[in-house]
Every structure is written in C-alpha cells, then in structure tokens.
C-alpha positions as CSV (number, residue, x, y, z in Angstrom):
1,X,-16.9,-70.1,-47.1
2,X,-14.0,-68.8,-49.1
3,X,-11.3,-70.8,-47.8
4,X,-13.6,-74.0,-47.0
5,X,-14.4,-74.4,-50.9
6,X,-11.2,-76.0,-51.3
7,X,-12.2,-79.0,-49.1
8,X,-15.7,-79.6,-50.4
9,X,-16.2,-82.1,-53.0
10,X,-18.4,-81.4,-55.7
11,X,-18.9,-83.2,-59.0
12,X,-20.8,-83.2,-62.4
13,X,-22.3,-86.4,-63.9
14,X,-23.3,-87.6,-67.1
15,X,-24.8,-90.8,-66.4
16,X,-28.5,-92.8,-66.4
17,X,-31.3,-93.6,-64.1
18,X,-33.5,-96.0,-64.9
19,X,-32.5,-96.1,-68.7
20,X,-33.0,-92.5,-69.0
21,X,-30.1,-89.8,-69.4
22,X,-29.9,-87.9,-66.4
23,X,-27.4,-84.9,-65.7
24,X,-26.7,-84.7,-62.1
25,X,-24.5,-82.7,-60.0
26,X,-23.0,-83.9,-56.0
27,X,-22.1,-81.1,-53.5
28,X,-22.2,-80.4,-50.1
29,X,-25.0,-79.8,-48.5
30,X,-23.8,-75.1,-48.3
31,X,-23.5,-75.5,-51.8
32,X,-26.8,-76.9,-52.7
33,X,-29.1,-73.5,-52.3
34,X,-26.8,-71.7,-54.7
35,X,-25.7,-74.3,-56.9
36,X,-30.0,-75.1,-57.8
37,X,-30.6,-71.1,-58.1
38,X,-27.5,-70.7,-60.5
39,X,-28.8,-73.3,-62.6
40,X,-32.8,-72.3,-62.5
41,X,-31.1,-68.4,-63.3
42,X,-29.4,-69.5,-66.4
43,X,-31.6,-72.8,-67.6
44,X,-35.1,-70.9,-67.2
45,X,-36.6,-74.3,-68.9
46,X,-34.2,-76.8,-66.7
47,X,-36.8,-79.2,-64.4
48,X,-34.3,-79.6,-61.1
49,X,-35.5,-83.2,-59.5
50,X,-33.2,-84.3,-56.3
51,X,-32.3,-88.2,-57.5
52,X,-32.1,-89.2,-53.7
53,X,-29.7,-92.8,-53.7
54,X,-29.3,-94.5,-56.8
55,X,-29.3,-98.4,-56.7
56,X,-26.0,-99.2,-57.2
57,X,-25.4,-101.1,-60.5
58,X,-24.2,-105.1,-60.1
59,X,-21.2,-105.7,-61.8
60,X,-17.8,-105.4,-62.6
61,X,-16.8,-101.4,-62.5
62,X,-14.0,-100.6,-65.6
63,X,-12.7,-97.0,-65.0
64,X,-10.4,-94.9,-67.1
65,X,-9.5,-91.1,-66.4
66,X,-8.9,-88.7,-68.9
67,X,-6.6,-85.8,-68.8
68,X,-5.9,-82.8,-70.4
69,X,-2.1,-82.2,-72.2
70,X,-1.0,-79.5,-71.9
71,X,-3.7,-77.8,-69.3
72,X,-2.2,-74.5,-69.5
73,X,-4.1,-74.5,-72.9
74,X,-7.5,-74.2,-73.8
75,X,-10.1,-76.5,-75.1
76,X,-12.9,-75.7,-77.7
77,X,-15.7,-73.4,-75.9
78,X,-19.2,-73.1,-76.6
79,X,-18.4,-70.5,-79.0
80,X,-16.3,-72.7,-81.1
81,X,-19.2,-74.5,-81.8
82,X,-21.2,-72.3,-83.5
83,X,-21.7,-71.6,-87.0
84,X,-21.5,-68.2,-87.6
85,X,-22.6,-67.9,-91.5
86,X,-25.7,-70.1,-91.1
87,X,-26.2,-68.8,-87.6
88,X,-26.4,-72.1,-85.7
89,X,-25.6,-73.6,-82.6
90,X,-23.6,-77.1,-82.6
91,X,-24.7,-78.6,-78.9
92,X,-20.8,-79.7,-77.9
93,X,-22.7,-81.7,-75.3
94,X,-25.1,-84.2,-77.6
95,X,-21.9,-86.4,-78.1
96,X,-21.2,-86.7,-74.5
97,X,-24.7,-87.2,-73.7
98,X,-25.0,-90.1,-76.6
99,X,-22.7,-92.0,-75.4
100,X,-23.8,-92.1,-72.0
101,X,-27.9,-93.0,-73.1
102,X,-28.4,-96.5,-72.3
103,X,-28.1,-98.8,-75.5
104,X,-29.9,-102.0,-73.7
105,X,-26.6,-103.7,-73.7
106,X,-26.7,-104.6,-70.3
107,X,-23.9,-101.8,-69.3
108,X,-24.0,-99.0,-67.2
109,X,-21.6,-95.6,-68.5
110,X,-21.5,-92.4,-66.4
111,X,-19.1,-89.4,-66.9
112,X,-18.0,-87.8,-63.8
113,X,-16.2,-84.3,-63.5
114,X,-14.6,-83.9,-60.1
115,X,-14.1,-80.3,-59.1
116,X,-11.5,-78.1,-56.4
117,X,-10.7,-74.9,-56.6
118,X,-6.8,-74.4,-57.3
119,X,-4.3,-72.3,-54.4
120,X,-2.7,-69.2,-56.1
121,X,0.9,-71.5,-55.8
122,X,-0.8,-73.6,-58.9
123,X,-1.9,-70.7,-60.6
124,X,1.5,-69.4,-60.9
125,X,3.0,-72.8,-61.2
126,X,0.7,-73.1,-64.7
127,X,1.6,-69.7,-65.7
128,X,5.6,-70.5,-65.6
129,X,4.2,-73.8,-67.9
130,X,2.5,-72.0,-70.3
131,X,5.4,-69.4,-70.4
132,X,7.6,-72.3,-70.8
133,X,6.3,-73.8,-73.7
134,X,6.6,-71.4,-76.0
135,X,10.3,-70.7,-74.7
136,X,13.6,-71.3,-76.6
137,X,13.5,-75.2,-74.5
138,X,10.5,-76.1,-76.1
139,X,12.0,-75.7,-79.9
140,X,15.6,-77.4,-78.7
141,X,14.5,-80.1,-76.4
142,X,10.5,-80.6,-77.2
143,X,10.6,-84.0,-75.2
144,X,11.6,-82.5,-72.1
145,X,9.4,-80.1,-71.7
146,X,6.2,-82.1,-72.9
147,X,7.7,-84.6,-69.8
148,X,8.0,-81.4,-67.4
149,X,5.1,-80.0,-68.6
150,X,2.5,-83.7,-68.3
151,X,4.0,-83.3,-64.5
152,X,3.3,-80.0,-63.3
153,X,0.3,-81.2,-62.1
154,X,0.2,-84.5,-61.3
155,X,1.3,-86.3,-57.8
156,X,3.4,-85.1,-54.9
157,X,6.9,-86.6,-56.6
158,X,5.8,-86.0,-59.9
159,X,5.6,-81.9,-58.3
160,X,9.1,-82.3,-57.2
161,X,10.5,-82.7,-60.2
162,X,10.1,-79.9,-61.7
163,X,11.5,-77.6,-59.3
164,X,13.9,-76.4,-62.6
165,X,10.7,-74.5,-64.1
166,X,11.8,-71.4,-62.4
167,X,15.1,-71.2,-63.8
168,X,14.6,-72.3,-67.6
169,X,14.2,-69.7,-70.4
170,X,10.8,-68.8,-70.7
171,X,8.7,-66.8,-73.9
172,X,5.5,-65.1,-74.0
173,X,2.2,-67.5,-73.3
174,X,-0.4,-68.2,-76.0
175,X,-3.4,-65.2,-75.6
176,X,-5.8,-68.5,-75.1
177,X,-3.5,-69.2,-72.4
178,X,-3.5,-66.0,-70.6
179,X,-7.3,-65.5,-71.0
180,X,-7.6,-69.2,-69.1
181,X,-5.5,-68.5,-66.4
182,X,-6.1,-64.9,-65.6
183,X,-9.7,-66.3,-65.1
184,X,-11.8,-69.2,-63.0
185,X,-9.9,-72.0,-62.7
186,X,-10.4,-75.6,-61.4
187,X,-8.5,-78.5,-60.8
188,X,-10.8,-81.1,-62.7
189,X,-10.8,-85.2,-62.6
190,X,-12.6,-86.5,-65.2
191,X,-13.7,-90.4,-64.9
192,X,-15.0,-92.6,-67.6
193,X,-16.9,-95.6,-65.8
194,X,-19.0,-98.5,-67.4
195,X,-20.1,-101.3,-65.1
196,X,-20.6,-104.5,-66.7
197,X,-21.6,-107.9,-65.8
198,X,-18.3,-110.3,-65.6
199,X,-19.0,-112.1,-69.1
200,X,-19.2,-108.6,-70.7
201,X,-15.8,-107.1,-70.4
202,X,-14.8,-106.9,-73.9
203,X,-18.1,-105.1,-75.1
204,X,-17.5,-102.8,-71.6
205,X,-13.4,-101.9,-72.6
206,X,-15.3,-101.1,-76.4
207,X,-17.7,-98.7,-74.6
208,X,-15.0,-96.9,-72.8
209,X,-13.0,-96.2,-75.9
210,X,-16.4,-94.9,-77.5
211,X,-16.7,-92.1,-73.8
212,X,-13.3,-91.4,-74.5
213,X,-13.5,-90.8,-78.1
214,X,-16.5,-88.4,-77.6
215,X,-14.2,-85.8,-75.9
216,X,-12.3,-85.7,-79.5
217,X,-14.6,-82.6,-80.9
218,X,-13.3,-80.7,-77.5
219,X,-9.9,-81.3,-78.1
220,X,-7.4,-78.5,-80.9
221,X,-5.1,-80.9,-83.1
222,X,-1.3,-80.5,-82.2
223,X,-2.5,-77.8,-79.5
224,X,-4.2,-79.9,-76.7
225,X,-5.0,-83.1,-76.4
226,X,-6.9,-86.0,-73.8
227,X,-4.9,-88.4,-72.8
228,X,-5.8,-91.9,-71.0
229,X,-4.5,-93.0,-67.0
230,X,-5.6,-95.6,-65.3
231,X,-5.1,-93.3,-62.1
232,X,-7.4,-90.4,-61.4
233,X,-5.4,-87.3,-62.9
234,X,-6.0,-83.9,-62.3
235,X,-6.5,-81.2,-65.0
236,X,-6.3,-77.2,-65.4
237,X,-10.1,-76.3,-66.6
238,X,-11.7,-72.7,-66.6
239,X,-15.5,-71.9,-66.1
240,X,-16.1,-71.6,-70.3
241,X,-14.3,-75.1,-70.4
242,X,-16.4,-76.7,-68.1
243,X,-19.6,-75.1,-69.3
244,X,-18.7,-76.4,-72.5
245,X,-18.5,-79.9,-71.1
246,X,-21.6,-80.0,-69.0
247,X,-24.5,-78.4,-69.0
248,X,-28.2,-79.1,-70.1
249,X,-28.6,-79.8,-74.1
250,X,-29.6,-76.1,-75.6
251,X,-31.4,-78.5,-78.6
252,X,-33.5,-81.2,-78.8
253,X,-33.1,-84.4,-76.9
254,X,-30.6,-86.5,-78.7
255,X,-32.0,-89.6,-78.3
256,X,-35.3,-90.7,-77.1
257,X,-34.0,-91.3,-73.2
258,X,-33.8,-88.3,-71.9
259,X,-36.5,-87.6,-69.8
260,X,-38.0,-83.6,-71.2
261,X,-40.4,-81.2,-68.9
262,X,-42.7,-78.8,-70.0
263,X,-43.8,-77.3,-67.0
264,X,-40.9,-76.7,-64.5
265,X,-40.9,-76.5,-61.1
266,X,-38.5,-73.5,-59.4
267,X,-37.3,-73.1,-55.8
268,X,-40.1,-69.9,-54.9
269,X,-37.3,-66.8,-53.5
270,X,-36.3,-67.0,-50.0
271,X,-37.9,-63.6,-49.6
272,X,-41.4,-64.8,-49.9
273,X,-43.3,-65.5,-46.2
274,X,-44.5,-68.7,-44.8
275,X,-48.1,-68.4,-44.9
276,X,-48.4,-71.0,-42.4
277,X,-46.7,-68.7,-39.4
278,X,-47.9,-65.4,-41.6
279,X,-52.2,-65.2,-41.3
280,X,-51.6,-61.7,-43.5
281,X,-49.9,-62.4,-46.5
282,X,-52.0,-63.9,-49.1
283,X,-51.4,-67.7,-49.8
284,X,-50.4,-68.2,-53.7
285,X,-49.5,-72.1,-52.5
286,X,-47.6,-75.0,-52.0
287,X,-43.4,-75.2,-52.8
288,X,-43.0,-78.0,-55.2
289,X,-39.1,-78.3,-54.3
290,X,-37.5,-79.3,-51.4
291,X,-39.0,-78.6,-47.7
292,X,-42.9,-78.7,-48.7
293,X,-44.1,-75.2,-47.0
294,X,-47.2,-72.3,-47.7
295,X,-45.5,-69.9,-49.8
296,X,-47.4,-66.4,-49.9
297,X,-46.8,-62.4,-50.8
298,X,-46.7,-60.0,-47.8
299,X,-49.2,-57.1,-48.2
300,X,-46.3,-54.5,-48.6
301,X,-45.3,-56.3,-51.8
302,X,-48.6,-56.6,-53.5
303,X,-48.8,-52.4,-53.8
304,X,-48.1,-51.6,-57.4
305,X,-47.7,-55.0,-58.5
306,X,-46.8,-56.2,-62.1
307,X,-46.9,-59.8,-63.3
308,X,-45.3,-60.9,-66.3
309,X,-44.6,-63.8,-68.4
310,X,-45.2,-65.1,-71.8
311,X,-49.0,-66.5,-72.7
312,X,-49.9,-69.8,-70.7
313,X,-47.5,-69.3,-68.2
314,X,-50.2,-68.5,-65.2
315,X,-50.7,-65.0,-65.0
316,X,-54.4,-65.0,-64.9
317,X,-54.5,-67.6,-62.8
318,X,-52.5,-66.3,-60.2
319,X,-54.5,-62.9,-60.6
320,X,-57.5,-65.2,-60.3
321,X,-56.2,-66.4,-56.9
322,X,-55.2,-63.1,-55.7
323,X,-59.0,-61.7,-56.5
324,X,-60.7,-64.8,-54.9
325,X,-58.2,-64.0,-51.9
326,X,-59.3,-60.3,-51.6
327,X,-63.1,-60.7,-52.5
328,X,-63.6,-62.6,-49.3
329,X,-63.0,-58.9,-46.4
330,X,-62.3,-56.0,-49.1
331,X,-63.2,-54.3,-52.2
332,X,-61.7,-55.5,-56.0
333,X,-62.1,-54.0,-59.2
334,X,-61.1,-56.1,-62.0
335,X,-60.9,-55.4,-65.8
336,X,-60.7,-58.0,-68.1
337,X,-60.1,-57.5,-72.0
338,X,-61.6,-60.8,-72.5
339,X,-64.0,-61.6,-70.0
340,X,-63.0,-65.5,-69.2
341,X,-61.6,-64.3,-65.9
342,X,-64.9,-62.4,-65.0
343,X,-66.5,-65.8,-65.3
344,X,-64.8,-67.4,-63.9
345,X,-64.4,-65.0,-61.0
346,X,-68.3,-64.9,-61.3
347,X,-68.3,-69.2,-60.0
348,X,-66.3,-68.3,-57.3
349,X,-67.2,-65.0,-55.1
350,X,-68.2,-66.2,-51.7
351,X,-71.7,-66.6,-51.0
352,X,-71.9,-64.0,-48.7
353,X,-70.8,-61.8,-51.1
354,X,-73.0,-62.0,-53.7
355,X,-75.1,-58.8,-52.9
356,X,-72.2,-56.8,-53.4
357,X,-70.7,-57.6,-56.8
358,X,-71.5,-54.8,-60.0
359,X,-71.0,-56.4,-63.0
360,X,-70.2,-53.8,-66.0
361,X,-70.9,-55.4,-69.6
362,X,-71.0,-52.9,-72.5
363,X,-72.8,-55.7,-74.5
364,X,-75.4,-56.6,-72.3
365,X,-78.0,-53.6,-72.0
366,X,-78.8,-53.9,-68.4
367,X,-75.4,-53.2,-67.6
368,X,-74.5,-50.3,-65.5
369,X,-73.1,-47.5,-66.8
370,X,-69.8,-45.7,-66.3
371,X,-69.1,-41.7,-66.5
372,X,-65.0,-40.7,-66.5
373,X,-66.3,-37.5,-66.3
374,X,-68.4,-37.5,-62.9
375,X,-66.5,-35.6,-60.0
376,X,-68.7,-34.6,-57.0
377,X,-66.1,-32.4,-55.4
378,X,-65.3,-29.0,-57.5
379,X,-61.8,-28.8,-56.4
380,X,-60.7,-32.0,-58.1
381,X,-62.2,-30.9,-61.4
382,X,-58.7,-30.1,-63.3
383,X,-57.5,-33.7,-61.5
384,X,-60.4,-35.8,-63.1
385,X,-60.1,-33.6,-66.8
386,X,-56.4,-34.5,-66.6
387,X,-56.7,-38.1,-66.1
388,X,-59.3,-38.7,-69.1
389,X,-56.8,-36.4,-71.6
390,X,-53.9,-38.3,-70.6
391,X,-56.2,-41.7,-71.4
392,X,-57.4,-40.1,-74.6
393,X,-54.1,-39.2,-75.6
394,X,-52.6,-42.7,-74.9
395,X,-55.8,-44.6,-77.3
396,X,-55.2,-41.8,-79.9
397,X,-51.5,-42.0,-80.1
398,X,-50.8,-38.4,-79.9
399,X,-49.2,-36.1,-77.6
400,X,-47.9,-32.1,-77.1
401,X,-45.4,-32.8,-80.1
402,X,-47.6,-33.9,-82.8
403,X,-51.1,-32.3,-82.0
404,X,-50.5,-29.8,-79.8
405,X,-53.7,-27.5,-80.9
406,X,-56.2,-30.8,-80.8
407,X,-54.6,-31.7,-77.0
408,X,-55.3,-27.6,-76.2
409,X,-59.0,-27.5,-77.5
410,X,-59.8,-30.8,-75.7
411,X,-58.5,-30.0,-72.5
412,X,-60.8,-26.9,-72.0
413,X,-63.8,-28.9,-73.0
414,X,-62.9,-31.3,-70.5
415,X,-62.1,-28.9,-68.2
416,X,-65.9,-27.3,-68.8
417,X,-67.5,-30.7,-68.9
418,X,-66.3,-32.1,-66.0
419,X,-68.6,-32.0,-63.1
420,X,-71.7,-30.7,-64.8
421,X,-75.1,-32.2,-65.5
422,X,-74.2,-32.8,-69.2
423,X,-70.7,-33.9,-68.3
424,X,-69.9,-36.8,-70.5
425,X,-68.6,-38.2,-73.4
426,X,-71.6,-37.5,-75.7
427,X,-71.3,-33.9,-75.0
428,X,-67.7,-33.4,-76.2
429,X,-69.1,-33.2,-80.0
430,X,-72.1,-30.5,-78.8
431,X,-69.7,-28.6,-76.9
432,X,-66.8,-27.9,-80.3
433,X,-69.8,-28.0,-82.8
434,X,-72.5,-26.4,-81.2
435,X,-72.9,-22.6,-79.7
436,X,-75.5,-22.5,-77.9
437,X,-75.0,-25.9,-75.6
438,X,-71.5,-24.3,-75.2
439,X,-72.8,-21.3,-74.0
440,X,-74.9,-22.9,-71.8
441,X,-72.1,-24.3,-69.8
442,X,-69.6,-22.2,-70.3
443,X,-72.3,-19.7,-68.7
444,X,-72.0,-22.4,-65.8
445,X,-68.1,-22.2,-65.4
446,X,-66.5,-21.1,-62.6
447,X,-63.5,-21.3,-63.3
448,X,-62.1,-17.5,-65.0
449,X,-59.3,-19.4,-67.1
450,X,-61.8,-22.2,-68.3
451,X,-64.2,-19.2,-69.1
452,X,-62.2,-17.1,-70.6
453,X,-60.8,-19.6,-73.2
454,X,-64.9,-20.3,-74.9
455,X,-65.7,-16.5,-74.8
456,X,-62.8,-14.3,-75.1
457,X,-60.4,-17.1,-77.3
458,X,-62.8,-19.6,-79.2
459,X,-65.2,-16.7,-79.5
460,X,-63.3,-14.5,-81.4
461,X,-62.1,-17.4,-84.2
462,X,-63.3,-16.8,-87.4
463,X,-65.9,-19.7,-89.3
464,X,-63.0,-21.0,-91.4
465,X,-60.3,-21.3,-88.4
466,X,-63.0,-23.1,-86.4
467,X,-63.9,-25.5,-89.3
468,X,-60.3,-26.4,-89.5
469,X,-59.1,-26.7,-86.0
470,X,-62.5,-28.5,-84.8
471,X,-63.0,-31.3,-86.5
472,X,-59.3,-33.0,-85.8
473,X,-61.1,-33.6,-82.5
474,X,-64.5,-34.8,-84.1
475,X,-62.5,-37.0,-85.8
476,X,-60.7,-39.2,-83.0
477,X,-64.0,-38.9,-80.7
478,X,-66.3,-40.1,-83.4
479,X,-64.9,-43.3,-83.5
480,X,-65.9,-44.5,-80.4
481,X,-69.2,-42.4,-79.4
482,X,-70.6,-43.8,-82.9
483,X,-70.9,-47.3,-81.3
484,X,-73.8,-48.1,-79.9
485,X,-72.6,-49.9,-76.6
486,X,-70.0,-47.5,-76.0
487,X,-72.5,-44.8,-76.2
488,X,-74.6,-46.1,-74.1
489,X,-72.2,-46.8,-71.6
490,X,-70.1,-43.5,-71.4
491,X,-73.1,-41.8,-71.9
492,X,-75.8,-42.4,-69.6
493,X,-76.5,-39.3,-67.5
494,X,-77.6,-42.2,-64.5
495,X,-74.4,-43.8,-64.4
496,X,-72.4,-45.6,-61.0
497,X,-70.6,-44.0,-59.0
498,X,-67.2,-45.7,-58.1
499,X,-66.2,-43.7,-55.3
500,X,-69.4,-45.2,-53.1
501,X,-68.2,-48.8,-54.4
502,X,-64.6,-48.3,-53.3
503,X,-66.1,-46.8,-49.8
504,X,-68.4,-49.7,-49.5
505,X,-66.1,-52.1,-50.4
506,X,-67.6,-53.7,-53.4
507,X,-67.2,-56.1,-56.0
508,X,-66.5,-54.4,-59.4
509,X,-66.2,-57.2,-62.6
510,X,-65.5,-55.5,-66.1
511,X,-65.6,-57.8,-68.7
512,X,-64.5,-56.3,-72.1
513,X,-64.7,-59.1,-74.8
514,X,-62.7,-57.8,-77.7
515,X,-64.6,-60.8,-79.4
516,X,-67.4,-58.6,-79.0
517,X,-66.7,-55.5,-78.8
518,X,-63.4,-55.0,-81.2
519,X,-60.1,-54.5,-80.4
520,X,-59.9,-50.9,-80.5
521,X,-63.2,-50.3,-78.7
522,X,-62.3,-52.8,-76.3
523,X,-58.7,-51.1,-75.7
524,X,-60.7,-47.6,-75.6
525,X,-63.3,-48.6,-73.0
526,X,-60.3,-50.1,-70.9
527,X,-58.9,-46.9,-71.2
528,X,-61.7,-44.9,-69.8
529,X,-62.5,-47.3,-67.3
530,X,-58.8,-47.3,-65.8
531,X,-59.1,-43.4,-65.9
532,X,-62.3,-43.4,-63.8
533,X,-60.7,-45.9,-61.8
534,X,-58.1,-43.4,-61.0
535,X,-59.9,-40.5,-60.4
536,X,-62.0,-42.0,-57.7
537,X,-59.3,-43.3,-56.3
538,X,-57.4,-40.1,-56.3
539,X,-60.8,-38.0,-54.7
540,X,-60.7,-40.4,-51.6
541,X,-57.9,-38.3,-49.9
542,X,-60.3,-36.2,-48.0
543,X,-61.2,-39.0,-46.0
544,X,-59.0,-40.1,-43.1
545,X,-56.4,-43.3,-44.0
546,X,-57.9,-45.0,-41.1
547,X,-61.2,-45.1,-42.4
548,X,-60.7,-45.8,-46.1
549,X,-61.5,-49.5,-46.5
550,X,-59.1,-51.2,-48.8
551,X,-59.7,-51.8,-52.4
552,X,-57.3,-53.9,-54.6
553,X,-57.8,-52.8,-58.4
554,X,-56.9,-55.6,-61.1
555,X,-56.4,-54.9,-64.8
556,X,-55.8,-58.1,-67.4
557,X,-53.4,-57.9,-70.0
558,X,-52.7,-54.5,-69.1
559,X,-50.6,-52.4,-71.4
C-alpha cells in the first residue's frame, strides 16, 4: 500500500450540487474505508453521503491553478486563526466555502486540491531550497534565487535547471520551514474552475479572481504568497496546511446552501457480525451507509456492557431493543429511574410471556416487595452484608476514611440481620436502639465474631458512648425507612425472592419514577435494588453452569 499511494489519485473539492455547497473528496476505491472512518473519527457531527455521478455542467469551463511561492514555507494554520484573548475560533474555511455557494448567476465554481505523496529525492530537494533562501545568494542576487526557487518544483526542464542548488552557499532554514518539511508532506494542485455559459465569460473570469482572492487570509505578506498559472502547478503542502484549507466548517453554515444534518449516519465497526449469516447475535439493525446488511452484537460482547452518549442520542432505545430481544427465550431484569422504558417495555413483551413478568412499583401498593437482606444459604451471609454496606456506603457518600466507626457498627448489624426472620431494613434502627430485639438475635447468631462484637464489645459501652456513636447511623438510615413506600417495600417480611425469578427465567420491570418518588429516594431504592440484584446473582454458583438459565440484568441511567 506504501509504495502504491504514490500512484493513486485522490482529491478534495469545494464545489455545489444542486445549488447547495457540498465538500467532497475522490479516491481510489483502498482508500475509501479509511479515508470515511478518518473523517467520522475527527468530525463526530459530519453526515458522509456518497454523491454517486454528478451531471456534468453545460458550458464553457475557465480554469486557473494556483501555486504556492516559495513552498518550502508555511501558510497560516488553523491555529493562526484563532483569537486567543476573546477565545474564539476564526473558520479559515467560510471564505473558501463563500465563494464557492451558488450565487444564481448561472455559473458553476468548484475548488479542487489534487494530492501525491512526495519521494524522499523532493523532500531533500525542498530542504536545500529552504536552506537556500536564507543563504548569503538570497541577500546578493534575490532574483535568482526567487527564479531557482519558483522552479524546484515545477516540470521535468524546469527540474533541470537547478541542478546548481547543491553547490550554492546555503544558511540555516526558517523554524516554520523545518517543522513543514520534517513532517507530512504532499505535492498539492490546486484548481480554480467556473463553468459558464458562452455569453458569460466576463462575469466567469470576475468569479475566478473572487476564488483566487479568497486564498489571501492563507497567505503571510512578504513570506509566502499564491500565485496564478494557467498550467496545473504543483505545490509543497503539509497535513496542518491542508487541514487548514479543507475540512468541514467548525461554525455555522455561512450561507443558507449548505445542506446541515442533525442526525448522522456512521459506517457501524467492521467488528460487528452480520446477523443475517449469525442467528445468535442479537440484531440492533440495518447499516445506513454503503452495502445495506443486518448489523448485530455477538453474545461474548454484550457481558459487562456499557452504553454511552449524551441525552437523546438512543441509549434507551437501543437498551429497549436489546430487552425486547432477550425477553422473547430468557430472563431480564431492568431498572429504570424513570419508568418510561418499563412502559414501554410493558406494550411490547411477547404474548406468551405475559405470565412471567413481576412488575416492582414502590408507588403502587400492590407491588411486590423487595428484601436486600434475604439470603437462604448461611454461608453466603458475610457476601450478601457486604454487598448492601458497599450500596449504603455509595448513597451516603462515606467510606473507611471519613466514618470509619459508623461503617464498623453497621457492618455487624448487617452481618446479624442478614438471613434471619427480622432481617431487613426496618430492623436496623431496633437492632442499635433497642436491647432486647438485639438480644434476641444476637442470641440467634452463629457466627463467634458477629457474637462477640453485640455482647462482649457493644455490651460493655457506657450510656453516653452509645448515645454518641449510635445515632450517626440513625441518622443516614432514617432518611429513607421514614418514607412510606420505601418502607413498605424494603420492609415487608413476605417479600420476592429473586434468586427463583433468575432460575425461572422471569421478567423483572423496576420502575423508579424520581417524579414520584424523589431523587434521592429514587437513587437509594436503585441502590438496594442493584445490591439484591447482585447477591442473587452471586448465590447461584452452587448450581452447575450448565443448568443456570441465562438472565440479562439492565440498569437505566446507571451511575
């Protein structure tokens, strides 16, 4: 590919389609892929459309070619452009682009840049020219070396005469010199054509003057200039340089024909299957760009899965279609902070099954209920009390650095809780506040450790330490078990048990309005929820892999 780039053609337009402004570029057809993925990668926003043939405009075709003088120096960058006290961003490509939109005049202008990469012979070649201009020649005989210097890269002949380069006196190059040659260079033609009807040739030689004159802003006073051929001229550019000249406008539209997208398409990755050969990956749908195909993700990428994007960009709905997707052969758990994707999930489980969805509401009171605390084998106890303190810790904001004490009391009443008859949240304030219900199940402990902290640690703090250390805890926990639906719904002895609905494959829709509910309270019962989530997830490892049925667990504006 390396030494084939020389050959292929590829070129960068300015021109109009239709009466609207259209950028454009033509390259060979191995250049295409990576030439459209470049420009999606740095133009998130850019809308990539393939133009096809153009009708070819009637007329008479007047064509000028501009070239750089001397190209061993640099033109004005995108970062000349910008205005660094108020912080601004001059587009250098809204005057190119205005005199290119169509102006109803009956004449068609385009700006073409014509690109090759140069040999390493013209690189050094333009290195001896920029060393030779600022050599003692320049100063004694200025006309001969602008001559010398105009031919360096022009035709065959012109080339052979100035073989003498290598034996003038030379100095040390500008620094914008060295920077542009030690970098990406290309060997740029730049064509100014306006077609015309054959009355119209003054107003067409006016309209090339007005192309050529929008390069000006590009060009350095008494450093580097444009000049005019008639012949197609080549021209030193670097990568900066050409960026400069074309790319897509980073402001508004300068004029009202340029056509402007709000929803682009992309190219999907190359890595995603072909869900049309590939019955297991789930189908997310049809490309929008080039070769129409089934575009889906395998099931080894949808483990541990994170989608994100700023707000209306789809993420719901492509969680929506994964979920509909899943709810047809296996188990789904969703949790929704605001409950528009449980209804519409709701309008679109499959009839046949209906029967198996469990629909968790904290505001409606027939809603099933939910215990974090619930763990049905003894040996997983620490597991399940670890999981809800790390989801306490996250809602409350503090950890081992800040409340060390308060994360110490509450992980041995977890720790006691956890399992028992009495085990949930309600009985976290009975169990610091009051003694007897924490001797009653710290009587039921079986753990020595557990035990020992309630009798032989707690038991031995005096009334004033235990007023002081106790309620920090009171504190965070009363702010959730003193609402009603929370209370209810983390602390109903008869609650679901989520380890049968992930073994029988159900349908589990949480729907947490924070309309209704609060933001905090929401973000706490999303907490809890995740946490039970976990656990019964984590408790299924006593079954065999082969006869866990899958179960896909969604969570909505997770954080």
């Amino acid at each position: 590919m390396q030494a084939n780039i020389r050959r292929l053609a590829v070129s960068l337009l300015y021109t109009t389609v239709a009466g609207e402004t259209v950028l454009a570029w033509d390259v060979a057809s191995p250049l295409l892929t990576p030439a459209t993925r470049a420009m999606a990668a740095h133009y998130p926003g850019v809308s990539l459309t393939g133009l096809g043939k153009t009708p070819r405009e009637e007329g008479t075709a007047h064509v000028i070619h501009l070239r750089l003088l001397p190209d061993v120096r640099s033109l004005r960058t995108t970062v000349d452009f910008e205005d660094r006290l108020a912080r601004t961003l001059a587009d250098p490509a809204s005057g190119l682009l205005s005199a290119v939109a169509d102006r109803q005049d009956g004449l068609h202008a385009s700006i073409r840049f014509s690109l090759e990469r140069i040999t390493p012979r013209e690189r050094r070649r333009a290195k001896r020219v920029a060393q030779l201009l600022t050599g003692p020649l320049a100063h004694w005989l200025p006309a001969l070396v602008k001559r010398l210097v105009g031919r360096a890269n022009g035709t065959l002949w012109e080339r052979l005469t100035v073989w003498p380069l290598r034996w003038l006196p030379v100095g040390e190059p500008p620094t914008d010199s060295v920077q542009k040659l030690d970098g990406h260079l290309f060997q740029v033609a730049i064509e100014l054509r306006v077609i015309a009807p054959r009355d119209n040739n003054a107003l067409a030689r006016k309209r090339l003057v007005s192309l050529a004159a929008a390069f000006a802003p590009f060009t350095v006073p008494g450093i580097v200039t444009l000049g005019i051929s008639r012949r197609k001229r080549w021209s030193l550019l670097s990568a900066p340089e050409l960026a400069a000249l074309w790319h897509p406008p980073v402001n508004a539209a300068p004029d009202a024909t340029m056509r402007t997208t709000a929803l682009p398409y992309l190219p999907p990755p190359v890595e995603l299957p072909d869900c049309s050969s590939d019955a297991k990956s789930l189908p997310l749908g049809l490309t929008a760009i080039g070769p129409q195909r089934l575009v889906g993700i395998a099931p080894s990428d949808r483990l541990h899965q994170l989608v994100i994007g700023k707000s209306g960009m789809g993420k719901s709905t492509l969680l929506h279609t994964q979920i509909a997707a899943d709810a047809i052969h296996a188990g789904v758990g969703l949790v929704d902070p605001h409950g528009d994707l449980v209804e519409d999930m709701l309008t679109t489980i499959p009839r046949h099954r209906t029967n198996d969805v469990v629909l968790i509401d904290p505001t409606n009171p027939t809603s099933p209920t939910i215990n974090p605390l619930a763990c049905r084998n003894p040996s997983q106890r620490a597991l399940v009390a670890e999981n809800n303190l790390a989801a306490l810790a996250k809602v409350f904001g503090f950890d081992e650095g800040t409340a060390p004490r308060l994360l110490h009391i509450l992980r041995y009443a977890l720790l006691a809780l956890v399992g028992t008859a009495e085990g949930n949240y309600q009985s976290i304030r009975p169990m610091l506040t009051d003694k007897e219900f924490r001797q009653r199940i710290v009587s039921r402990v079986e753990d020595a450790e557990v035990r020992s902290f309630w009798i032989d640690e707690v038991g031995r703090w005096s009334q004033r330490y235990e007023q002081e250390a106790m309620p920090a805890i009171l504190n965070k926990i009363g702010q959730f078990t003193a609402h009603p639906q929370l209370r209810r719904m983390f602390g109903d002895e008869h609650s679901i048990d989520l380890r049968e609905l992930m073994d029988a494959g159900k349908i589990v829709l949480v729907s947490l309005s924070q309309g209704k509910l609060g933001e905090q309270t929401a973000r706490f019962a999303g907490s809890m929820i995740m946490a039970s989530f976990q656990n019964a997830a984590m408790t299924r490892a006593d079954m065999e892999r082969s006869q866990r049925k899958p179960f896909y667990l969604y969570a909505d504006e997770y954080a």
